[in-house]
N, C-alpha and C positions, 0 to 999 in steps of 0.2 A: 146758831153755832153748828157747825158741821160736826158730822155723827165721827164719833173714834173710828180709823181705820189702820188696826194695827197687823205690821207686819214683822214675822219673826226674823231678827238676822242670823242667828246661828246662837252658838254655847258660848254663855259669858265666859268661859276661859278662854276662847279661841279668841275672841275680839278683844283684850286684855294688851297684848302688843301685838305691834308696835304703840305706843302709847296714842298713836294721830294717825288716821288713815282715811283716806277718802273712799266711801262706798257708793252704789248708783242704786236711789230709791226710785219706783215706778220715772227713769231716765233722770232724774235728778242728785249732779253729786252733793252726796254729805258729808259736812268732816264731823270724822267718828273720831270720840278722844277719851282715856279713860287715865284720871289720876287724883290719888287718893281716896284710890277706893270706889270711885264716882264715874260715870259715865255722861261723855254732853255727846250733844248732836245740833250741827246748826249748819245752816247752809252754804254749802262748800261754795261759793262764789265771792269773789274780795268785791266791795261795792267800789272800789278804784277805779279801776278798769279793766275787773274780772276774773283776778288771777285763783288759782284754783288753792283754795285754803287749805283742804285735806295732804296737801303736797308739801304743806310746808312745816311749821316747827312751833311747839309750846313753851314759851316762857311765863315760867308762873302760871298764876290763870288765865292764860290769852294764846290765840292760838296766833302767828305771825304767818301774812302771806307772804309765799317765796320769792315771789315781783318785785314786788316796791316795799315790804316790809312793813304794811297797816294792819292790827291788831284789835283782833275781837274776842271777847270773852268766848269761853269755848263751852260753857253750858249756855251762855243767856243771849249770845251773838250781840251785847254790846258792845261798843268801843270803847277806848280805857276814856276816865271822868277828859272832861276836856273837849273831848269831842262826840257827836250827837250821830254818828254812820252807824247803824245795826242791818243785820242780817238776819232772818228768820231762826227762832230756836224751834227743836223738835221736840216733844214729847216722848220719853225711854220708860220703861217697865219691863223689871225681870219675873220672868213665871217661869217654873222649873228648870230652875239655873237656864233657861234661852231671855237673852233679850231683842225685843219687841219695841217696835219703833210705831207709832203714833207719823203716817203716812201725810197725813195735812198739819202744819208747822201752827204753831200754835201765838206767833207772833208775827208781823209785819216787816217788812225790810224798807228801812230809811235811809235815805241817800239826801245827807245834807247839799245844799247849793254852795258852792263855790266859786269866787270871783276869778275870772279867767284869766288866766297869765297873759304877760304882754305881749306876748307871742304866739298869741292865740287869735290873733285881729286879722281878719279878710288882708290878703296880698295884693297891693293896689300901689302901681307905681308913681308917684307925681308928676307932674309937667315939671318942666325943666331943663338946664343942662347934662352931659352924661356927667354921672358918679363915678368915680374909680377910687377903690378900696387899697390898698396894699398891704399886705403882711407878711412882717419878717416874723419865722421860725430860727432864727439863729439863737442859743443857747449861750450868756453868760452873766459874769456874776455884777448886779446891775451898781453894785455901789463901787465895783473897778471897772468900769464898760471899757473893753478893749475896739479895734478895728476888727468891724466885719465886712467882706468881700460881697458877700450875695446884700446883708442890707444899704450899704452905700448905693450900690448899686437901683437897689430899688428907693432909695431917696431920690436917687437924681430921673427916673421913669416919672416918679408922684412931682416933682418938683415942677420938670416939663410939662404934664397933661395940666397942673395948675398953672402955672407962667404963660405956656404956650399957645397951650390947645384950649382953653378956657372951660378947660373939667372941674369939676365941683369935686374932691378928694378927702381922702383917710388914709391914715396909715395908724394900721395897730401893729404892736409888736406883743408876738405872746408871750414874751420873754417878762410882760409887766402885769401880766394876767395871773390869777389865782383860780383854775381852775381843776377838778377833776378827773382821774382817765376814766375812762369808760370802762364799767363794770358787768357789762355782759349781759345787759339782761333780752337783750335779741337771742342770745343763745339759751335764755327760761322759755323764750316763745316770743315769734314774730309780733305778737299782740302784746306783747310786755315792753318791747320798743316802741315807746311811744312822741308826737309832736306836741308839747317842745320837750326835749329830753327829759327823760324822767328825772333824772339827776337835777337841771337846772328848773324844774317844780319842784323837787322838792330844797332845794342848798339857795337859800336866795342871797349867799356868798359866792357863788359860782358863776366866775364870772366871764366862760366862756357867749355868756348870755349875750354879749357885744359882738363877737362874732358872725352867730346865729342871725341877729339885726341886721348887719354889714350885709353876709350877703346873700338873706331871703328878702327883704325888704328895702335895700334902700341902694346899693350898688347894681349897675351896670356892667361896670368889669370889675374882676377879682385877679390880682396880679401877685403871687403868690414865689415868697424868696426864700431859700434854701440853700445853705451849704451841705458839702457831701460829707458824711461820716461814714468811715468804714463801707462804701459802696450803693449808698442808699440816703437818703432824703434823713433830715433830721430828725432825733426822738422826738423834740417838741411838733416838731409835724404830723408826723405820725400819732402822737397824742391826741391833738387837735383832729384829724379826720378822722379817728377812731368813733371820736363822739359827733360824727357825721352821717354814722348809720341811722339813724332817726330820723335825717333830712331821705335817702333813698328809699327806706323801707315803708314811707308814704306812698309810695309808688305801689310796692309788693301789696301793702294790705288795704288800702283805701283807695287806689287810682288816681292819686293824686300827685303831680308833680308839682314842690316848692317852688324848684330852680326855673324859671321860662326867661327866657329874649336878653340872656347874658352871658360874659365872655370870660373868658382864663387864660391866662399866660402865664407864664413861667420864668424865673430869672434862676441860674442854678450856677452856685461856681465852689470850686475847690481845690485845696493843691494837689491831691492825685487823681485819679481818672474814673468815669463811670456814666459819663455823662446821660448817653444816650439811655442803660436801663434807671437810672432813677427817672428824666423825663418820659419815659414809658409809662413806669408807674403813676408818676400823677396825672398824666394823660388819661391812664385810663380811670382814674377815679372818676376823675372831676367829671368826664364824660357821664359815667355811670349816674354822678346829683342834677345832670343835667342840660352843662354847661355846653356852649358852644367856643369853636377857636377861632382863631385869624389865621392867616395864613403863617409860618413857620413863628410857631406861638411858645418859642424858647427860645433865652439867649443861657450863653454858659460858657464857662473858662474854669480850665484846667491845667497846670504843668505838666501832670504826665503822674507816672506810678512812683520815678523816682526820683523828685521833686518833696523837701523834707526842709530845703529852707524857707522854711512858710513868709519870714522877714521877706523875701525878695517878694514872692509870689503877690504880699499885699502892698509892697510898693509900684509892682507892673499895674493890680488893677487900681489904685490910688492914679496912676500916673497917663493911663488909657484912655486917650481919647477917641479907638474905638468900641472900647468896649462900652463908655458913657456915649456916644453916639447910637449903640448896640439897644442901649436902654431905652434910649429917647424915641427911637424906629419901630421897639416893642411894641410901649403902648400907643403909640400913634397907629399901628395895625389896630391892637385892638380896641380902640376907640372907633374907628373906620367899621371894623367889623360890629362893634353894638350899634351904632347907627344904623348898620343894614336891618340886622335882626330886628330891633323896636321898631320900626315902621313897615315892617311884614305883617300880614293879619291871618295866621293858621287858626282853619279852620276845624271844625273835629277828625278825627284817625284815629285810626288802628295803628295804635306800637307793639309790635311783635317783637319781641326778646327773644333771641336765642336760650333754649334752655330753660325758659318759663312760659308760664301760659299767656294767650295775648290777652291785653289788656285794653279797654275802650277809654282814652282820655279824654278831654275838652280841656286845648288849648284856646281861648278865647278872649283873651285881653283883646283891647283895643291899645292901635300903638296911642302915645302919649306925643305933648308936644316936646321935640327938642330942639332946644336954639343951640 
């Protein structure tokens, strides 16, 4: 048994509140907690994936990490019954109103094993034809589905890359998905963003998880359908790429890029105007997770600003056979373009970001067969 080494922190009324505080023992944060009288100490580290306990919040007798929200008793660093994760408890003693912390923790930190999410498996493309994914972000009420412009449209790109081009295809619409927005926890800390979304670990209703599948694992190209609202890409888009910071910030904290040797395109339509900055914007997302384009890797239609009889507008695209030609030339480009990219073999590099520090990747897939 190691010999007591106790150190003083200061005057029991001073450490009294805030009721949770994280202090740093010979460089180790503790979460200090004092309620009902009682003082715990146990080691500021969430056994999740790190998060710093002392920062976060007491309910009852448990102290909740501010990340993901797992809970340890805050004198004994258990986990509530149910589950088996503990954290080191420290040893406290008051001597002349100072309390005196016991330096070496007087219990063990357990980190139960956990079966990996399914979206934790090695990225490994199969032999085969190319995949192309589609997904409409159009917005409405699914038990009166009215005519949407940008989804028709992207029925008739998936319809031809199946028909024509003998693509192997998807089409999700998020419009029948029950997923979550994204709650921020990139902004607790880069290291709280975590793959696969913290969110889709822990809600195994969350069913952006199809998504996530679609297009780190199993697409080729991603062809991505949008009406404009008030001057910008839809909220259910924006929803959906919110919870895409997990896919980038692989990059930021681990050097790891998801997204390798696939394509994005764009189908964007509306009845007033805006085209070209909403295509900006997902231009430069999708760039940012990864993606590669084809050459003029949008199609899009608009009336104009004062354009307000929407009935006409969805009878022009109903009735356009160039804009369904528009579609069909789309992903024909970007089919042409994943062909290129898959049978390229990049070597290791240096990605230099502007604005951040460079970073050493290994791209290094082997291309695969495609017929």
């Amino acid at each position: 048994m190691l010999e007591k080494n106790w150190l003083d922190l200061g005057s029991v009324d001073s450490l009294k509140d805030p009721p949770l505080r994280e202090i740093s023992v010979q460089g180790k944060p503790i979460a200090l907690s004092y309620k009902d009288e009682q003082f715990g100490a146990i080691l500021g580290v969430c056994t999740h994936v790190g998060g710093p306990l002392g920062k976060g919040k007491i309910d009852g007798d448990h102290i909740v990490c501010p990340w993901h929200y797992w809970q340890f008793h805050r004198v004994t660093g258990s986990a509530p019954p149910g589950y088996e994760d503990k954290v080191p408890q420290y040893e406290l003693k008051i001597k002349n109103n100072h309390l005196f912390i016991d330096t070496n923790p007087i219990t063990k930190v357990h980190k139960s094993a956990h079966p990996p999410h399914q979206l934790e498996r090695p990225i490994k493309r199969e032999e085969g034809p190319i995949r192309v994914v589609g997904i409409s972000t159009t917005i409405m009420d699914s038990k009166n589905p009215r005519y949407s412009t940008s989804d028709k449209l992207l029925e008739v790109a998936i319809d031809y890359a199946k028909n024509e081009l003998s693509a192997q295809t998807m089409f999700i619409r998020l419009n029948d998905l029950k997923f979550r927005a994204c709650e921020g926890f990139y902004s607790k800390s880069a290291f709280a963003c975590t793959w696969p979304c913290s969110i889709t670990q822990m809600d195994e209703t969350d069913q952006l998880a199809q998504v996530y599948e679609a297009l780190i694992y199993w697409a080729d190209v991603v062809i991505v359908a949008t009406p404009i609202r008030w001057g910008a890409a839809s909220s259910l888009y924006h929803k959906m790429i919110e919870r895409m910071n997990c896919v980038q910030n692989q990059i930021t904290i681990n050097n790891r890029v998801l997204i390798q040797n696939k394509v994005a395109s764009f189908i964007i339509t509306g009845g007033q105007d805006n085209v070209q900055d909403v295509a900006g914007h997902m231009l430069g997302f999708f760039s940012e997770l990864g993606f590669v384009f084809p050459t003029f890797p949008f199609i899009a239609h608009t009336r104009g600003w004062d354009a307000e009889d929407m009935e006409r507008n969805i009878a022009y695209v109903a009735e356009s056979d160039d804009l369904k030609n528009g579609a069909k030339d789309l992903i024909r480009r970007s089919i042409e373009m994943a062909k290129i990219v898959l049978h390229q073999h990049l070597s290791r590099e240096e990605i230099v970001k502007a604005g951040r520090k460079a970073q050493h990747l290994t791209i290094n897939e082997e291309p695969s067969d495609i017929r």
